[in-house]
ZAMARGU-4260 file (C-alpha; in steps of 0.2 Angstrom, whole numbers, plus 5000, padded with zeros to 4 digits):
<rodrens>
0) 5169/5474/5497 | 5161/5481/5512 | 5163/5498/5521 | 5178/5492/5531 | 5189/5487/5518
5) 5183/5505/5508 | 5190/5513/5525 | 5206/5503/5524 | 5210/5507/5507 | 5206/5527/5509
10) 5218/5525/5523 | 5230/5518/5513 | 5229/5531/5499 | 5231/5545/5512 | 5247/5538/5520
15) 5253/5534/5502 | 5252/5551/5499 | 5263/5556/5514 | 5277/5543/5508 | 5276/5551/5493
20) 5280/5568/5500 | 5293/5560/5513 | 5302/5557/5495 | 5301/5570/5486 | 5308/5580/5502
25) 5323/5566/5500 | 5324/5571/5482 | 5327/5590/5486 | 5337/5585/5499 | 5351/5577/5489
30) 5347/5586/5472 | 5345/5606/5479 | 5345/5610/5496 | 5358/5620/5503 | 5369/5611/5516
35) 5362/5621/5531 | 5345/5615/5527 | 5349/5597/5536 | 5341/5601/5552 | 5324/5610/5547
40) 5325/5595/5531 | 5327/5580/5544 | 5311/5589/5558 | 5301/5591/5542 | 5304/5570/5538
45) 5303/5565/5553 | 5285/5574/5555 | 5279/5566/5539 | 5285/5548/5546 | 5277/5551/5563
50) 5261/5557/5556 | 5260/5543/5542 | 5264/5530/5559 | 5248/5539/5568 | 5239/5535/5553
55) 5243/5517/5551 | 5242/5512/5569 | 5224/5521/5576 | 5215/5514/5585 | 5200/5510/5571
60) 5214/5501/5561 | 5214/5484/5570 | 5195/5484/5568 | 5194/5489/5551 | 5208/5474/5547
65) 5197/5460/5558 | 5181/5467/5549 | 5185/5469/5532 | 5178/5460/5517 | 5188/5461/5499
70) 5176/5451/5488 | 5184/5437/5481 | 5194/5450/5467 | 5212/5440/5471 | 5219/5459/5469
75) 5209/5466/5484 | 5213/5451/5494 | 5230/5451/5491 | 5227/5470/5496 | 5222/5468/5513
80) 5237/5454/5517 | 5248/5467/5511 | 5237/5481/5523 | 5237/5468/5537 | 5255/5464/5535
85) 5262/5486/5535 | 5250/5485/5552 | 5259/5472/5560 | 5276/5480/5556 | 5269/5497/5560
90) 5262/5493/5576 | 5279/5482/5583 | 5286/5502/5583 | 5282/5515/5594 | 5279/5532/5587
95) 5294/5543/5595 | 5307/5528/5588 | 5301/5531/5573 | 5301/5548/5574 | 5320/5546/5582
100) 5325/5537/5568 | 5320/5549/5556 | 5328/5561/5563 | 5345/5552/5568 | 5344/5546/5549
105) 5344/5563/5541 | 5357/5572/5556 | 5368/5554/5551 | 5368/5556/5533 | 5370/5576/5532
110) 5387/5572/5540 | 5393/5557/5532 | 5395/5568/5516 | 5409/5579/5524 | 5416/5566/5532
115) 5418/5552/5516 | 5423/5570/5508 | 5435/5571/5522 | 5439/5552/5522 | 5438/5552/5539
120) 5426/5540/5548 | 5429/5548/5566 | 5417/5564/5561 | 5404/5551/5557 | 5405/5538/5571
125) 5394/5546/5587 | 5381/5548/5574 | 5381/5532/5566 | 5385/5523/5582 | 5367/5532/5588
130) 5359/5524/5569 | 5363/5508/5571 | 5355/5510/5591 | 5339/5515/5587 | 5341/5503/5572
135) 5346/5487/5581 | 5329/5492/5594 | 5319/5496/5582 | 5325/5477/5572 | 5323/5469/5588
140) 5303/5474/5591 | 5299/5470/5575 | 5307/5452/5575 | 5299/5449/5592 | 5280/5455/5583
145) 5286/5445/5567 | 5291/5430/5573 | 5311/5431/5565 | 5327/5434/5565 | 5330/5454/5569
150) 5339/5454/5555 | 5326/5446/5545 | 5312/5457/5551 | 5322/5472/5544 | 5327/5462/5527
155) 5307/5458/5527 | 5303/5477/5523 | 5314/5478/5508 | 5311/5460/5499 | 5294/5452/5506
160) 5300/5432/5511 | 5317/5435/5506 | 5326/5430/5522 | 5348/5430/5527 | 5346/5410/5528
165) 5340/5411/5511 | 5354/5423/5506 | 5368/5414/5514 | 5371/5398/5503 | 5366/5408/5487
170) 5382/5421/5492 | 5393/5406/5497 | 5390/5398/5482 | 5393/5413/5472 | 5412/5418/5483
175) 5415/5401/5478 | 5412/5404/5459 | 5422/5422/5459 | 5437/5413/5464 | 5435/5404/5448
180) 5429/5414/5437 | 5438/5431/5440 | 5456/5425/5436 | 5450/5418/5422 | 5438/5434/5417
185) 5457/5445/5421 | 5467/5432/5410 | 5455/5433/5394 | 5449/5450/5394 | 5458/5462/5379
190) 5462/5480/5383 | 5451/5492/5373 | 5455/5510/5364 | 5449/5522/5377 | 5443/5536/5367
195) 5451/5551/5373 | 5437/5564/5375 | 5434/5574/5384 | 5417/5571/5382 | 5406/5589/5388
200) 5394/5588/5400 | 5383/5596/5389 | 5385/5582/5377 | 5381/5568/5388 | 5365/5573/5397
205) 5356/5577/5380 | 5364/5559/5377 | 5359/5554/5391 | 5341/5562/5388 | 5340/5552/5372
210) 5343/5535/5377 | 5331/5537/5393 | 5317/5540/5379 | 5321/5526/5368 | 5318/5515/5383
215) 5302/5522/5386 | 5304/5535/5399 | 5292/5550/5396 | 5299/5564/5401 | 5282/5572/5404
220) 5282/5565/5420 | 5300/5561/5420 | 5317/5575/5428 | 5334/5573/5426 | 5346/5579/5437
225) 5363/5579/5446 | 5368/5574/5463 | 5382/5564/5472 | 5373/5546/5469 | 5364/5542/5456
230) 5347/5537/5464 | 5329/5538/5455 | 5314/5542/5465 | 5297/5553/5466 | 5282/5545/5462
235) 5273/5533/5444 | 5267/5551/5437 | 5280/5562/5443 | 5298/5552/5441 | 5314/5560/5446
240) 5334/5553/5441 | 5350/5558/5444 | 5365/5555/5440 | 5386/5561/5441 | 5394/5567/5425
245) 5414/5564/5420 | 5420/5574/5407 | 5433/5559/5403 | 5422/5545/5404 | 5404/5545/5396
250) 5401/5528/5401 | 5398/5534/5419 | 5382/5545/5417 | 5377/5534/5401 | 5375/5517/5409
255) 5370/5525/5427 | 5354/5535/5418 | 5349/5518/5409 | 5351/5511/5427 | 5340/5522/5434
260) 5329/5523/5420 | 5323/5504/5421 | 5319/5508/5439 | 5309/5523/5432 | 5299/5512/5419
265) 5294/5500/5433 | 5285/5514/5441 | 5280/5520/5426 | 5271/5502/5423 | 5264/5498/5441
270) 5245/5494/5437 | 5236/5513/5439 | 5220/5502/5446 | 5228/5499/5462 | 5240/5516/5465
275) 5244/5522/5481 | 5236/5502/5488 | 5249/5493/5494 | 5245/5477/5480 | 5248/5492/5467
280) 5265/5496/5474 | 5283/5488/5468 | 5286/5472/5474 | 5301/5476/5484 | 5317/5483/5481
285) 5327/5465/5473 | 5314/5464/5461 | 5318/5485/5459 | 5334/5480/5457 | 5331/5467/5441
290) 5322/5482/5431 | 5335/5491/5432 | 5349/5480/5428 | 5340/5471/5415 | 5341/5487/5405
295) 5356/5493/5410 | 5366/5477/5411 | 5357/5464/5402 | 5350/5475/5386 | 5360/5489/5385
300) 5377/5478/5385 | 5372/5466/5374 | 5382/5463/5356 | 5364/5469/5348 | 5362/5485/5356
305) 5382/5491/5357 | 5381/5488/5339 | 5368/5503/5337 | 5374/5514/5350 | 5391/5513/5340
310) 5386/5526/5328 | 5374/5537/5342 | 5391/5538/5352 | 5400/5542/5335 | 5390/5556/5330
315) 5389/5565/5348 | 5405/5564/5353 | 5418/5565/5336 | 5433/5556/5336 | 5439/5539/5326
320) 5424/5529/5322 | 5433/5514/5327 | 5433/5520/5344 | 5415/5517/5346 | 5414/5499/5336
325) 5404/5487/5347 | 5419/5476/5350 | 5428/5490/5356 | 5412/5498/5366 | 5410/5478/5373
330) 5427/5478/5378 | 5425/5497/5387 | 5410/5491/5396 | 5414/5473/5399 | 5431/5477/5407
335) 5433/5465/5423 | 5444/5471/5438 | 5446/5470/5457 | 5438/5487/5461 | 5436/5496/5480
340) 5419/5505/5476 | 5404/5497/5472 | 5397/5509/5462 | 5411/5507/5449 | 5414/5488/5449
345) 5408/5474/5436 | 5395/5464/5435 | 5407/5450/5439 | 5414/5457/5455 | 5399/5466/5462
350) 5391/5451/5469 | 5408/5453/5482 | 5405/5471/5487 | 5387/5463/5493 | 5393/5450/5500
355) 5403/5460/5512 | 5389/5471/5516 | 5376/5459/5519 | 5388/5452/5532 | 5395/5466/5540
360) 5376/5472/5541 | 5371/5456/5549 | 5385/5460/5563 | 5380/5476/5566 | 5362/5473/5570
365) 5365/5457/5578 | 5378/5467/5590 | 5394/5456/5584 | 5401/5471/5576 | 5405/5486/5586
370) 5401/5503/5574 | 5419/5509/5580 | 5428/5494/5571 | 5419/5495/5556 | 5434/5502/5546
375) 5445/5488/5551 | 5432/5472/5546 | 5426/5483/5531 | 5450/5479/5524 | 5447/5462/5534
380) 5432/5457/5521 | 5438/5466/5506 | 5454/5456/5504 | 5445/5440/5509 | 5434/5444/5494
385) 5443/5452/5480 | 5463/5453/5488 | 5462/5472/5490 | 5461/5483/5502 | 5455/5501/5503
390) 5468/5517/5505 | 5455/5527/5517 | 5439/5526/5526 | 5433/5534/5508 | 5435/5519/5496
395) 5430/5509/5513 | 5414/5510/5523 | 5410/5527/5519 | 5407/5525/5503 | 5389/5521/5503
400) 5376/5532/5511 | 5364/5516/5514 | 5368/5514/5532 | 5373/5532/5536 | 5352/5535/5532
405) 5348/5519/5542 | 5346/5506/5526 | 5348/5490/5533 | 5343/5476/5526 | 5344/5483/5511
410) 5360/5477/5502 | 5355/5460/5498 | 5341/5465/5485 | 5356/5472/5472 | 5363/5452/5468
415) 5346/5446/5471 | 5341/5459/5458 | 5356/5455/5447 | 5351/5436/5446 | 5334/5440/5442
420) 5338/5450/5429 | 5348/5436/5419 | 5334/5422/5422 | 5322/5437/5416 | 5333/5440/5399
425) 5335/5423/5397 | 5315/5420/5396 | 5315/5436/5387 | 5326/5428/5373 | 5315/5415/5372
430) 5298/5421/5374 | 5300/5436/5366 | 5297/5436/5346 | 5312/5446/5337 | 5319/5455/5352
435) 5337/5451/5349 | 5331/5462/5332 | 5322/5478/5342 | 5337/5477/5352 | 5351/5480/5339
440) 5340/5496/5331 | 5338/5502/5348 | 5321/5497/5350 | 5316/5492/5369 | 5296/5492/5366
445) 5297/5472/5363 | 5307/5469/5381 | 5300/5486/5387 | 5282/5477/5384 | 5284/5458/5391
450) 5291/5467/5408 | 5276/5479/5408 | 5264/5462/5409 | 5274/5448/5419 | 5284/5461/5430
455) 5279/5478/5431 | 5258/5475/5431 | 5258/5463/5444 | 5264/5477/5457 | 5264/5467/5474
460) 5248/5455/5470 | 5265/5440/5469 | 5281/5441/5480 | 5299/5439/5474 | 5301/5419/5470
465) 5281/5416/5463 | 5284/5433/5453 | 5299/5424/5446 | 5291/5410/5443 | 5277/5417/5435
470) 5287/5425/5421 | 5302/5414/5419 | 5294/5397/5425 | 5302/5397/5441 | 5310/5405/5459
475) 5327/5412/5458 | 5339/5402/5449 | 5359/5408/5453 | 5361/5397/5440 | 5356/5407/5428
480) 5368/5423/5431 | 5383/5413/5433 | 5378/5405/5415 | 5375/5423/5409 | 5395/5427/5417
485) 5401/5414/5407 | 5394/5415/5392 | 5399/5436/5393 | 5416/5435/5400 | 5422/5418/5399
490) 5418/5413/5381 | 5407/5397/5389 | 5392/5392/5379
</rodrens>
């Protein structure tokens, strides 16, 4: 490599670092600061971002990129398309909108939580409307630098060639399927015993602490703690989760800290080589979004596992035994209904909840959506999609902070994610000598350890589909959840 690369990648490393302090500012925001911090938290981010900007778009940068020589390493080249791409992104925005949206982001989110607390869109409106503004400008420069769709251009930053045209038929196909599948999910499904609890606080995080470990997480380098959404963040070496606890439902915190925890062991597992490069960095936020479910979803709610966590669940919370049999812990967790909240729903009616996002999203940014009639497309969609329709703006549009802190683009990656994670398991389950085995004496270090080498040590060097194809033989397969669904909830083969 010559010195112009070398420059580029200390570059790099130096605005990682920022990022890396732009989250754990979040972190503190949403895990410890008091509430009148909001003002001074948002200057603080918004300085960070302008500064890591400045950084990314001097004046030396453009001649570092055109003079720069990797070798013929395919990680270092694949490096500086990843540098050249960040430039180009970087470059489409000027300084004070990014700074502007910094700052409107954090004002936003600091009062979307007492208005969903309030469940009362109006409080939030003039500063979400002024969001989506600076979001549909800042969309708009990059599509005309990028070459797509504004929508795209702001998909582009979470899942690298993932694009709404891509997303559309796969979402359509899958509405189509749900209008299937559910009645018959609702018709077949047997009511479980609900243990009665109350199941302590206390109980469940040291539960909860437990079950992070046997996946792998180390809590060396690993925090837990509470906040209003469960989220993980921090950096490879210094990894923070959250999570909610409900004294009458366990499952909550249970499944929410494995959730997080597979995202956790995907940093954890990002090649140290290549840290703070970009090629060293996840490979976008739908492949985030498989490591997570596939723990979560695909291993820890599988017949093998439930039948080991029986007895864990047995011994730390009391009660019958029978209470925690896997057939009655499948039917606790497998449980199929027509939910208003994302965060609560099944794996069967998820996909529906991102289907009206991604839309209403798209609107929004394309201008087709007005922010003020929000509410009233968010009931529209919902009882297109699941023949509900929310009570308040609460169990409506204000229940997620995504676009309250400016994430669009973003909603897609959670289905992507999901799919990917059942063509993942089902290579898993094929590839991966006495898994089922590991699985049902709690054992992740078999799956824990082919994800390490076909997902989480590849970083960025692939994008979403070749990744895909790499470890399962090939790009994203719908076909391969929807098989999953049936086989789980349908009793198909």
């Amino acid at each position: 490599m010559n010195e112009a690369y070398t420059r580029l990648r200390a570059r790099f490393a130096r605005i990682a670092v920022i990022e890396e302090a732009q989250a754990m500012l979040g972190w503190d925001a949403a895990v410890m600061m008091p509430p009148g911090g909001g003002a001074a938290r948002g200057e603080q981010l918004a300085v960070l971002a302008g500064l890591a900007h400045e950084l990314l778009i001097a004046g030396e940068m453009a001649d570092w990129l055109a003079g720069a020589d990797p070798g013929d390493d395919p990680w270092e080249r694949a490096n500086l398309a990843l540098m050249a791409e960040r430039y180009r992104r970087a470059a489409a925005l000027p300084g004070d909108l990014v700074e502007a949206q910094a700052r409107a982001n954090a004002a936003c989110e600091k009062i979307w939580r007492g208005a969903r607390a309030a469940a009362d869109f109006a409080q939030v409106l003039p500063a979400f409307t002024e969001v989506v503004r600076l979001a549909r400008e800042a969309a708009a420069a990059l599509g005309a630098a990028l070459g797509l769709d504004p929508y795209d251009a702001l998909m582009e930053g979470f899942q690298r060639g993932v694009r709404a045209a891509d997303v559309a038929p796969i979402f359509a196909t899958y509405q189509a399927f749900l209008a299937e599948a559910l009645p018959l999910a609702l018709a077949r499904q047997v009511a479980p015993q609900i243990p009665p609890g109350p199941f302590p606080e206390a109980a469940q995080e040291a539960l909860c602490r437990r079950l992070a470990a046997r996946a792998g997480l180390d809590f060396s380098h690993a925090r837990l703690d509470r906040s209003l959404h469960p989220f993980s963040g921090g950096t490879p070496s210094d990894i923070r989760i959250t999570t909610r606890y409900d004294e009458a439902d366990f499952a909550q915190s249970l499944m929410g800290v494995m959730h997080e925890t597979g995202h956790a062991l995907y940093e954890a597992g990002l090649p140290t080589a290549y840290a703070r490069q970009p090629v060293g960095m996840a490979a976008g936020m739908a492949v985030h979004e498989s490591q997570s479910l596939i723990i979560e979803m695909q291993a820890c709610r599988s017949d093998a596992f439930l039948a080991w966590l029986g007895p864990i669940l047995h011994e730390s919370f009391g009660g019958a035994a029978a209470l925690y049999a896997p057939e009655n812990l499948a039917r606790l967790g497998l449980r199929v209904g027509r939910s208003l909240i994302r965060v609560d729903a099944d794996e069967v009616t998820y996909p529906a909840h991102v289907i009206l996002r991604f839309r209403l999203e798209r609107a929004l940014i394309a201008g087709d959506l007005d922010p003020a009639d929000l509410p009233g497309a968010w009931r529209e969609g919902m009882a297109a999609l699941l023949g509900i329709t929310p009570r308040d703006d609460a169990e409506g549009c204000l229940q997620d902070i995504h676009w309250y802190d400016g994430a669009f683009g973003y909603f897609p990656s959670y289905t992507l994610g999901a799919m990917a994670a059942a063509q993942l398991m089902a290579a898993a389950r094929t590839r991966v000598p006495g898994l089922e085995a590991a699985l049902a004496a709690g054992d992740f270090t078999p799956l824990r350890t082919w994800l390490r080498a076909e997902i989480h040590g590849r970083g960025s060097l692939l994008g979403f589909n070749d990744l895909l194809r790499a470890a399962t033989g090939k790009p994203l397969d719908p076909e391969d959840f929807m098989a999953h669904l049936r086989r789980r909830y349908l009793g198909g083969g």
